[in-house]
SEPAMI-796280 format. One record per residue (C-alpha): residue in one letter; x, y, z. Coordinates in nm, 4 decimals. Layout:
# SEPAMI-796280
<A <X Y Z>> ...
END
This chain:
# SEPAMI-796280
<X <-9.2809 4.6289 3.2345>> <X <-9.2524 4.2966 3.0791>> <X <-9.0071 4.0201 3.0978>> <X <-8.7887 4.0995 2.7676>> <X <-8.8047 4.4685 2.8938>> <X <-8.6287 4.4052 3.2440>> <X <-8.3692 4.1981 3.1140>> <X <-8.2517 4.3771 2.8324>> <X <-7.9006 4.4895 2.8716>> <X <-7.8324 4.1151 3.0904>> <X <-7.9617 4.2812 3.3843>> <X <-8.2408 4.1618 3.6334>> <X <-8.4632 4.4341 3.7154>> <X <-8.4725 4.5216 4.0992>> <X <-8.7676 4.4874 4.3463>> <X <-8.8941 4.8171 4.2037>> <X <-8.7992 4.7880 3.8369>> <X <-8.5256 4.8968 3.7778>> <X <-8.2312 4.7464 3.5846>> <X <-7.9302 4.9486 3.6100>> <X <-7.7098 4.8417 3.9106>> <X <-7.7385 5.0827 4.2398>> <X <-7.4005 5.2036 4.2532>> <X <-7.4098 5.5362 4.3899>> <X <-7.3638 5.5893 4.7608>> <X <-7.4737 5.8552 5.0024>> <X <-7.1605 6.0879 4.9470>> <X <-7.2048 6.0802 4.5983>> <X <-7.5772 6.1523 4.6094>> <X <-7.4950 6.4791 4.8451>> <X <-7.2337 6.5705 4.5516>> <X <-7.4149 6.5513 4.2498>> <X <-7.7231 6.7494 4.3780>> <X <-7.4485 7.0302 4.5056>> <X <-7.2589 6.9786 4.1748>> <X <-7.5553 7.0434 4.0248>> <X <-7.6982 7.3160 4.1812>> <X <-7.3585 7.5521 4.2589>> <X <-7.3076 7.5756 3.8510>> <X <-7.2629 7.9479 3.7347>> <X <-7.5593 8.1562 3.8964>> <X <-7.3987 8.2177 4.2122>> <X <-7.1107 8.3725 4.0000>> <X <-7.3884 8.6139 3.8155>> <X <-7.6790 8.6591 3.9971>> <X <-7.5805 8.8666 4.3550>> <X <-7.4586 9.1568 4.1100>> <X <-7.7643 9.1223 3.9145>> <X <-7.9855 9.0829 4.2489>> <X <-7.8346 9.3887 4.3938>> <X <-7.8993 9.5992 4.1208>> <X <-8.2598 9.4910 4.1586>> <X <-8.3461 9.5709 4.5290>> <X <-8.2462 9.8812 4.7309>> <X <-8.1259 9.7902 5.0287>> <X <-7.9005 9.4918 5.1851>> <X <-8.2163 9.3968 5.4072>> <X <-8.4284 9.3299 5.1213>> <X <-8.0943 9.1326 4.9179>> <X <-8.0806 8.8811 5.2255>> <X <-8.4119 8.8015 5.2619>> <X <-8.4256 8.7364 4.8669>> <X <-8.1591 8.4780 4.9128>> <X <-8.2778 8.3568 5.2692>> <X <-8.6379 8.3154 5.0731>> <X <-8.5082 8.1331 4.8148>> <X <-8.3362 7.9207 5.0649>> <X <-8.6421 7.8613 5.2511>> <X <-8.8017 7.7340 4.9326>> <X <-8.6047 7.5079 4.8163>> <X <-8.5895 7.3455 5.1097>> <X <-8.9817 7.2743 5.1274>> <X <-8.9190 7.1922 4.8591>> <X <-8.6414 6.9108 4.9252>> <X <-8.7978 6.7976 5.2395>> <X <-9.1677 6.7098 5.0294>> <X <-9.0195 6.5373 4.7323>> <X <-8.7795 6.3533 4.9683>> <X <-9.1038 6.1785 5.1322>> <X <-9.1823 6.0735 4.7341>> <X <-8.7939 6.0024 4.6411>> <X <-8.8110 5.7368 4.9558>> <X <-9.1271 5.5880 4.8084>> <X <-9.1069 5.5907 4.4782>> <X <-8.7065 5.5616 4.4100>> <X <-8.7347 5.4582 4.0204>> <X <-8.5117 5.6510 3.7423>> <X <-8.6779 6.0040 3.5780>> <X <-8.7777 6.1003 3.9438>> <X <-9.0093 6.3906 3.9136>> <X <-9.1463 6.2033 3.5535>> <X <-9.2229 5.8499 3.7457>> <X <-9.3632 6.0680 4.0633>> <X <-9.6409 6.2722 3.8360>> <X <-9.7207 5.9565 3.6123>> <X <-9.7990 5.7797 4.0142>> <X <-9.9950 6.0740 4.1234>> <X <-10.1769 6.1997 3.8373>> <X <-10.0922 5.9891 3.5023>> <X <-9.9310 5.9736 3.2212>> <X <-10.0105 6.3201 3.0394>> <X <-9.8451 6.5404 3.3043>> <X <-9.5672 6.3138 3.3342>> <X <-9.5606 6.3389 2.9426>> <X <-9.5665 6.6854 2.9607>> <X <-9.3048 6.7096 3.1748>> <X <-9.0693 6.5050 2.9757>> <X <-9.1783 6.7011 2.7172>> <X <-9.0445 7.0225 2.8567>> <X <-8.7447 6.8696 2.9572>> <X <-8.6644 6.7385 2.5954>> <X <-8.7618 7.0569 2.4309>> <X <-8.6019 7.3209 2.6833>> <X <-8.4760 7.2717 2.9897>> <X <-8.2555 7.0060 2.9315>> <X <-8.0421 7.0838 2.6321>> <X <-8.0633 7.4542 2.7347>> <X <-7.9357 7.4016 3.0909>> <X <-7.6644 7.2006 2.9628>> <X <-7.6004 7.4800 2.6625>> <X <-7.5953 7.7583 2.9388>> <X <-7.3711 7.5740 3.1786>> <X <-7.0924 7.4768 2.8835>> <X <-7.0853 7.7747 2.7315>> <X <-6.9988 7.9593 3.0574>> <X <-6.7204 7.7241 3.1044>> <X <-6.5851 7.8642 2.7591>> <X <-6.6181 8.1932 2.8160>> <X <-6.4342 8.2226 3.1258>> <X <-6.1466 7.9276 2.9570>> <X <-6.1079 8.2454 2.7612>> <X <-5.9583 8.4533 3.0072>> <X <-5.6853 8.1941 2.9367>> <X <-5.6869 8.1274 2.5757>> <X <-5.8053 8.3681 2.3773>> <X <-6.0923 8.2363 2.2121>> <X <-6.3813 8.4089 1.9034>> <X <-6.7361 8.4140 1.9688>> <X <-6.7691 8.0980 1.7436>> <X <-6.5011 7.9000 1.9375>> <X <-6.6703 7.9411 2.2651>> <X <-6.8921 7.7667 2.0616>> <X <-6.7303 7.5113 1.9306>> <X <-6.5142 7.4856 2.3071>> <X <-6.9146 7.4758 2.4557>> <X <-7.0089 7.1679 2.2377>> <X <-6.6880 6.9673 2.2655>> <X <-6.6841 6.9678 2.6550>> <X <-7.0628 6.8467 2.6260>> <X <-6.9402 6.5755 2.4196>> <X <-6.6369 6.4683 2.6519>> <X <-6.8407 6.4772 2.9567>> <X <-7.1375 6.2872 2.7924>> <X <-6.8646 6.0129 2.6765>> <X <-6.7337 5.9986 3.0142>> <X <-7.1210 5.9050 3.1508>> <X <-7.1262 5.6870 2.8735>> <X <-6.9026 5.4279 3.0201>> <X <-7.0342 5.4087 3.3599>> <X <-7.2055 5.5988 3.6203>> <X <-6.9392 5.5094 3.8492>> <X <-6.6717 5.6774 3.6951>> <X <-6.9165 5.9685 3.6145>> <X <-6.9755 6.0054 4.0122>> <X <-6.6173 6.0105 4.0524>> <X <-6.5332 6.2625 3.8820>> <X <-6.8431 6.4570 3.9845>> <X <-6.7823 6.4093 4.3453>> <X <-6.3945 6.5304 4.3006>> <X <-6.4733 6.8420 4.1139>> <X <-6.7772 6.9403 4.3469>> <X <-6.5443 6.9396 4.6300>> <X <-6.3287 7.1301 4.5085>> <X <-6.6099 7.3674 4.3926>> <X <-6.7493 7.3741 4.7038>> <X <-6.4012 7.4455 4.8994>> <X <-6.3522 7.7254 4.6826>> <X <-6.6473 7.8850 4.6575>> <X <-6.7101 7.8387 4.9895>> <X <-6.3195 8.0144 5.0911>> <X <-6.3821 8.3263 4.8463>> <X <-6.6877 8.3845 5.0889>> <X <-6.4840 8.3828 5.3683>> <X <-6.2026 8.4860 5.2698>> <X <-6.4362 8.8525 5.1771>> <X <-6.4030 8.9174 5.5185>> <X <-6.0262 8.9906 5.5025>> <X <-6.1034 9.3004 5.2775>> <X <-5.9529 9.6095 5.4333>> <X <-6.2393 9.7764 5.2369>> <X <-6.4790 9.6345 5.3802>> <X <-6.7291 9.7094 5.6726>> <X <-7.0466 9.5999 5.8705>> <X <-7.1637 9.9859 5.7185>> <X <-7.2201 9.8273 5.4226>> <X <-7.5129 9.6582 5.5625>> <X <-7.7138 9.9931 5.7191>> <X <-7.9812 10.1147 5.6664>> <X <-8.0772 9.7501 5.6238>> <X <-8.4115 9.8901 5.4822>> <X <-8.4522 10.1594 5.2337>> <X <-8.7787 10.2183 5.1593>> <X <-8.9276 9.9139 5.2167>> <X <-8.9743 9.5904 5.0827>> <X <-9.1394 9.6393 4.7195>> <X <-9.3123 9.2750 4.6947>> <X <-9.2955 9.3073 4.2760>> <X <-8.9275 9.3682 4.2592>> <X <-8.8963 9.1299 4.5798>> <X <-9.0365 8.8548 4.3255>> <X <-8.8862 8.9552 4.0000>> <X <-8.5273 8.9006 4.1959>> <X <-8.6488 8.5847 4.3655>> <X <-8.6941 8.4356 4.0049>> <X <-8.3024 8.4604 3.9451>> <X <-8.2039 8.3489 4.2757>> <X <-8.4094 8.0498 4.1820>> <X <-8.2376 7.9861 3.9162>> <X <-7.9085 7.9320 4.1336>> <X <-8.1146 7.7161 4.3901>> <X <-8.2483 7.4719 4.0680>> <X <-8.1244 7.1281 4.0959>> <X <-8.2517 7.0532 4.4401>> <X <-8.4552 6.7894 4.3095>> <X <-8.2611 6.6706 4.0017>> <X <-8.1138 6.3885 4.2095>> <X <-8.3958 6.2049 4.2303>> <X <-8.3617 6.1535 3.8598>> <X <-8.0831 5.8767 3.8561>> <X <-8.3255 5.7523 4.2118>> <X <-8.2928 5.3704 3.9946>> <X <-7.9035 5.3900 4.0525>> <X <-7.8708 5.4832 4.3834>> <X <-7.7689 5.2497 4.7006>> <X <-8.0590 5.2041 4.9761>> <X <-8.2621 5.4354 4.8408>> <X <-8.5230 5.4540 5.0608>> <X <-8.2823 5.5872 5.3215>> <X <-8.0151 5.7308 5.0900>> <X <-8.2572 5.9437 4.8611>> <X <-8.4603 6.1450 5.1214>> <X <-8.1551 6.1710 5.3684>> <X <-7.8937 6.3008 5.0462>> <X <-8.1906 6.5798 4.8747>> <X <-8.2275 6.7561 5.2548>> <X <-7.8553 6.7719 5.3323>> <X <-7.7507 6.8621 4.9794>> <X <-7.9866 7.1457 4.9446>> <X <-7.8689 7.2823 5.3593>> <X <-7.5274 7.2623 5.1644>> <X <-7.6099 7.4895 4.9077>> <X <-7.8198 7.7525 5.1083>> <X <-7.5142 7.7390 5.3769>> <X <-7.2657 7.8485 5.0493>> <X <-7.4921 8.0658 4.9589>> <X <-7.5504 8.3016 5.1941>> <X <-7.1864 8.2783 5.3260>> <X <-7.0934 8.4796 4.9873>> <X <-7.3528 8.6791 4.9250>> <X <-7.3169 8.8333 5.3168>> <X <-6.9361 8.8108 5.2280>> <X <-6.9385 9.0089 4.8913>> <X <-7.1929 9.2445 5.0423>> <X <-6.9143 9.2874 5.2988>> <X <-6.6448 9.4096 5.0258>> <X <-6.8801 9.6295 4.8538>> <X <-7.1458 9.8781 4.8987>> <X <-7.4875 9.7478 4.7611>> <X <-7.4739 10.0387 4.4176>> <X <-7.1247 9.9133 4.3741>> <X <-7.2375 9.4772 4.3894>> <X <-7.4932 9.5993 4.1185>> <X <-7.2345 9.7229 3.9091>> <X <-6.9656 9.4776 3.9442>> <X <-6.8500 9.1020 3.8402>> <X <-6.7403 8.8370 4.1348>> <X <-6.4228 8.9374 3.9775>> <X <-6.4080 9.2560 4.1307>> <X <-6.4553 9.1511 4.4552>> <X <-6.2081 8.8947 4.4539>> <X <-5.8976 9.1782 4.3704>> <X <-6.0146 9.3228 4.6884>> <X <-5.9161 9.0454 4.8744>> <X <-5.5452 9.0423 5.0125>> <X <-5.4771 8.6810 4.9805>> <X <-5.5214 8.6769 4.6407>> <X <-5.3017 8.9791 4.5759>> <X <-5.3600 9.0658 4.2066>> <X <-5.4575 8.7146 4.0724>> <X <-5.7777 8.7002 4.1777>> <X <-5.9013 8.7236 3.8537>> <X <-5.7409 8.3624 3.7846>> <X <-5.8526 8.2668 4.0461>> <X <-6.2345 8.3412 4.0154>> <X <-6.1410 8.2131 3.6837>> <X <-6.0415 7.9167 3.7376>> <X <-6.3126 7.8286 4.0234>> <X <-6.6206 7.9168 3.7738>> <X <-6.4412 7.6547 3.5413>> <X <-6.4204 7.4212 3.8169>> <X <-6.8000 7.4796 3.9230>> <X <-6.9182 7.4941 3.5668>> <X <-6.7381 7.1420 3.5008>> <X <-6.8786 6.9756 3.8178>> <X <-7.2468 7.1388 3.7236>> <X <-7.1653 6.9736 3.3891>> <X <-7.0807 6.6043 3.5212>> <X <-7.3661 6.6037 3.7398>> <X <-7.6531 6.7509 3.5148>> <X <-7.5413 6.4503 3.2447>> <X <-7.5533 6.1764 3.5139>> <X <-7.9425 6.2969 3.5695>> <X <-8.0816 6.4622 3.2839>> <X <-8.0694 6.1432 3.0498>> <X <-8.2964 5.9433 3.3588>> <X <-8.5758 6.1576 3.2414>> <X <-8.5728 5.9822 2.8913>> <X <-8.4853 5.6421 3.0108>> <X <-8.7723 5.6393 3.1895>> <X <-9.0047 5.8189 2.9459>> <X <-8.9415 5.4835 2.7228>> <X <-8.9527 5.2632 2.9664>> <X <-9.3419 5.3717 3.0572>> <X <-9.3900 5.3274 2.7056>> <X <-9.3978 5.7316 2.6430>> <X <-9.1109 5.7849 2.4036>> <X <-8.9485 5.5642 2.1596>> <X <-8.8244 5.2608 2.2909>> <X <-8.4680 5.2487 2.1993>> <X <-8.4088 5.5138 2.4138>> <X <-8.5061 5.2625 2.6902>> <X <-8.1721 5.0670 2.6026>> <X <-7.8821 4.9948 2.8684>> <X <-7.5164 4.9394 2.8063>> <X <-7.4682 4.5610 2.8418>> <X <-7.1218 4.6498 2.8396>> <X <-7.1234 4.9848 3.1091>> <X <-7.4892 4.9586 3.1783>> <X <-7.5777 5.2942 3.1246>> <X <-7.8438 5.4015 2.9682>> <X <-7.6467 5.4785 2.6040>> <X <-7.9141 5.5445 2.4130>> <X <-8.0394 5.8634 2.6629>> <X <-7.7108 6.0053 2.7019>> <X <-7.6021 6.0841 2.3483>> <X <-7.9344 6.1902 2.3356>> <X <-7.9113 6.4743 2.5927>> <X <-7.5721 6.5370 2.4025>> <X <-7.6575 6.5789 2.0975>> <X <-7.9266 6.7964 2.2397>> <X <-7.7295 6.9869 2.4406>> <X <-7.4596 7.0458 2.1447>> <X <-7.7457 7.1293 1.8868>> <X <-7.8816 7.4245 2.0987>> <X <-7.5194 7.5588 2.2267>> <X <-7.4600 7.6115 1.8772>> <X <-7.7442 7.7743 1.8323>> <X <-7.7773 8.0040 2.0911>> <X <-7.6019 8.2640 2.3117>> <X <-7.6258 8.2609 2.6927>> <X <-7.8969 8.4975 2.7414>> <X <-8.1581 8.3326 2.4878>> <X <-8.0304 8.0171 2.6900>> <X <-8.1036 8.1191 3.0669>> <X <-8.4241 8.2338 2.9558>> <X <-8.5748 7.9425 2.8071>> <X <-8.4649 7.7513 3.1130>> <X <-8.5578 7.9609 3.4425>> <X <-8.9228 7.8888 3.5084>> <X <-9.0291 7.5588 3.2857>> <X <-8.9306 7.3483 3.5475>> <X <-9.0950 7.5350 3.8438>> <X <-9.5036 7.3873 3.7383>> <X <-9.3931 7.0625 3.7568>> <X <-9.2048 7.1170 4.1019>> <X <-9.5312 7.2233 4.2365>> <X <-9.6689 6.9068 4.0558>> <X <-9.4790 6.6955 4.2141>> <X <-9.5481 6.8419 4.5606>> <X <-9.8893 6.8361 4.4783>> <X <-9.8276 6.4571 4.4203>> <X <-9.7219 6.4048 4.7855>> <X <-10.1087 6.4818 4.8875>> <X <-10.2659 6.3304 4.5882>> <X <-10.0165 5.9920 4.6788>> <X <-10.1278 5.9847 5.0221>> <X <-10.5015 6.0146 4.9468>> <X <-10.4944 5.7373 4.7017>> <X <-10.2166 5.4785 4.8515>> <X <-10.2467 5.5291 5.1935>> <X <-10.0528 5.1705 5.2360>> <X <-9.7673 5.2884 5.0015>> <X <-9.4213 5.2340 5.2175>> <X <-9.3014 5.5786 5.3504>> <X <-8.9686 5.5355 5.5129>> <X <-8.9315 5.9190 5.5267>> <X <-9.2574 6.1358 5.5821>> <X <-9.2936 6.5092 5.4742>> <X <-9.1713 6.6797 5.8114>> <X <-9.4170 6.9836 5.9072>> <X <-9.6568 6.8181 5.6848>> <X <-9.8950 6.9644 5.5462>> <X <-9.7703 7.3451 5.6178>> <X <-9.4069 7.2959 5.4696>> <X <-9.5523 7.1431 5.1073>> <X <-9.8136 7.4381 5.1144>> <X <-9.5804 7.6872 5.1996>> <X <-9.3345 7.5411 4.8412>> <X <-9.7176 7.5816 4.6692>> <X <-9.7656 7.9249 4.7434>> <X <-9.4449 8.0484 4.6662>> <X <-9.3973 7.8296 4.3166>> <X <-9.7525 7.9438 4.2089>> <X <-9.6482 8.3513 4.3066>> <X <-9.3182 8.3468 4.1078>> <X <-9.5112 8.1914 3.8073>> <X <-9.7801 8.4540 3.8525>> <X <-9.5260 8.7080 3.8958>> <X <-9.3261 8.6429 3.5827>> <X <-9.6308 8.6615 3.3998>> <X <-9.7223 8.9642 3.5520>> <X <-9.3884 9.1159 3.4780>> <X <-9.2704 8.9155 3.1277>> <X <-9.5378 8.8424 3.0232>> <X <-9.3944 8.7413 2.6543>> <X <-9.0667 8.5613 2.7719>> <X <-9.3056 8.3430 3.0574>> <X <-9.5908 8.3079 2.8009>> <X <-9.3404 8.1467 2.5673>> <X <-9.2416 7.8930 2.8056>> <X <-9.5425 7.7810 2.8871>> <X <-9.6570 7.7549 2.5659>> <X <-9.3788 7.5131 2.4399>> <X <-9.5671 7.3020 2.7451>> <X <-9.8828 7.2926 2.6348>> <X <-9.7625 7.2208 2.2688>> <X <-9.6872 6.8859 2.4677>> <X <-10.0967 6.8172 2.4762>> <X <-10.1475 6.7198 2.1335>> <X <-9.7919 6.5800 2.1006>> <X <-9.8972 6.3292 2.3502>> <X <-10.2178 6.1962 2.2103>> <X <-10.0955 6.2160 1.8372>> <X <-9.8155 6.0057 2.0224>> <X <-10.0773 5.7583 2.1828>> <X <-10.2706 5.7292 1.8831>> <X <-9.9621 5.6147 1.6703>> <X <-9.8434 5.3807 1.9401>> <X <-10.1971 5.2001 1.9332>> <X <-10.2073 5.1754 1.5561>> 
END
């Protein structure tokens, strides 16, 4: 990086690079990886899970699987987060470990899909159910969508200090509450530990097993998305590794808390059949408002899911111009709030172009599985990093090493294989928007060397 680079914006860059201060502690770290990840899956996909598999056996171990996952998956990228802790996280890890076409390719993806589409997805869920309170047209969830992209986008604008305070506050209160309606499912006069037998019907059909796993995936993603702002955070070397582990044992604690709990309230035919909403007028605490209140905790979790995916998402950009592999104004940081400015109204824009443009469904869809090749990238990169710098600093190693990054291999490479094998059109898609990134990135080096 030279000179001018690393002190553009009046800042120094760090002993690893970086030039935007380290601001954000351990409790915020833990927060905006929860934040992220509890967004509005968990409020859709147990109904839609149900529906899938036949028996309450087979609906735990879907969960408990996806659990397991992301967790190999937290504790191997945790060994590179400690190593490596630079902004764009998974980008900078792949460009270390294998170069700078995958790491393209991955910023790429991001830019094109996942990105703007998770952000999309996430808003215009938070309109919908602000709907329930203000009656609102198709187009004005729209138009509701896009503004709240461009509020929280301003608010990350003008420091990520402020932006972790506000995430932190509204993914405690998301986690309280989601975490209470779980609980509080166990108060149901209609409910019953029959509910749970037989615990296998028929077997476990490994297709449908996999199909299911793919949305329950979707509700685990953003286990790793902290390690995108990894340039801003305090001590990173213990901070990082120590905040992706406990963060993601946060989530899979939540999670199966109220999926057991709404299995609880309802028989497994009836869960396939209804919203969260319907469980929650079964409890008697909430007497007859538990629609407001479901309500009103989706638009809490939606808004903390929000906060959080703006304080990371723009990282990936930053550091795509930093390395020289997208255009360098992007690169630029706030001298005034020292944010990266440039990246953040870029996600915005982004984010406001294709929530405008699409409805939820085409939205989910384009974002569920391009992320999950570059995971297994990444993981990939643990090995590849070891084999190459053996002397790199490791203040956190991989622990079960190597059996817990193969086991994240496996199961990464089966879903891919499996929603290929299933949808074949809607996976084929994705991954061909990622290898449009191929010639993209040499017509890009070839104009950068002219």
């Amino acid at each position: 990086m030279s000179e001018t680079n690393a002190q553009e914006g009046g800042l120094q860059a760090d002993q690893w690079g970086e030039r935007m201060p380290r601001t954000v502690g351990f409790v915020d770290a833990v927060a905006v990886l929860v934040g992220l990840t509890i967004g509005s899956g968990i409020f859709r996909v147990p109904a839609a899970v149900a529906a899938q598999l036949h028996s309450p056996g087979s609906v735990i171990l879907c969960w408990v699987l996806g659990g397991v996952i992301a967790l190999c998956g937290a504790l191997t990228v945790a060994e590179l987060a400690g190593a490596v802790p630079r902004s764009g996280g998974i980008f900078t890890w792949l460009l270390e470990a294998f170069g700078p076409l995958p790491a393209f390719l991955f910023g790429w993806t991001e830019l094109a899909v996942i990105r703007a589409a998770s952000l999309g997805a996430t808003s215009t869920i938070f309109a919908e159910y602000l709907g329930y309170f203000v009656p609102l047209s198709a187009m004005q969830v729209r138009y509701v969508a896009a503004t709240v992209l461009v509020i929280i986008g301003a608010t990350n604008y003008v420091g990520v200090r402020r932006a972790a305070i506000v995430t932190s506050i509204a993914t405690a209160a998301k986690y309280a509450a989601v975490m209470a309606l779980g609980l509080l499912a166990f108060t149901a006069p209609t409910g019953g530990a029959s509910h749970f037998t037989p615990a296998w019907d028929g077997g476990v059909q490994l297709s449908l097993l996999g199909t299911a796993l793919i949305s329950v995936m979707w509700t685990y993603d953003g286990w790793a998305d902290l390690s995108f702002m990894g340039g801003e955070v305090k001590d990173p070397q213990r901070t990082l590794p120590l905040a992706l582990i406990v963060g993601t044992a946060c989530v899979i604690l939540v999670y199966l808390v109220v999926n057991i709990g709404f299995m609880y309230v309802l028989t497994l035919p009836e869960m396939g059949g209804s919203k969260l909403i319907a469980t929650a007028e079964r409890i008697p605490l909430l007497g007859g408002i538990g629609a407001r209140v479901v309500s009103v905790v989706v638009l809490v979790s939606t808004f903390s899911a929000l906060t959080a995916t703006m304080m990371t998402g723009p990282r990936i950009f930053f550091a795509m111009a930093e390395r020289g592999l997208f255009f360098r104004a992007v690169a630029r940081v706030s001298p005034r709030f020292h944010s990266p400015s440039v990246a953040i109204w870029l996600a915005t824009g982004l984010g406001v172009l294709y929530v405008l443009q699409n409805n939820f469904a085409q939205l989910a869809n384009k974002f569920v599985l391009g992320i999950w090749p570059f995971y297994a990238l990444s993981v990939a990169g643990v090995f590849v990093l070891r084999r190459k710098r053996p002397d790199m600093p490791r203040p956190y190693r991989v622990w079960g090493y190597p059996v817990v990054p193969i086991l994240f291999l496996i199961a990464s490479l089966g879903m891919v294989a499996n929603a290929l094998w299933t949808d074949p059109s809607g996976t084929g898609v994705t991954l061909a928007i990622i290898v449009v990134g191929v010639p993209l990135f040499y017509l890009w080096k070839r104009a950068t060397r002219s």
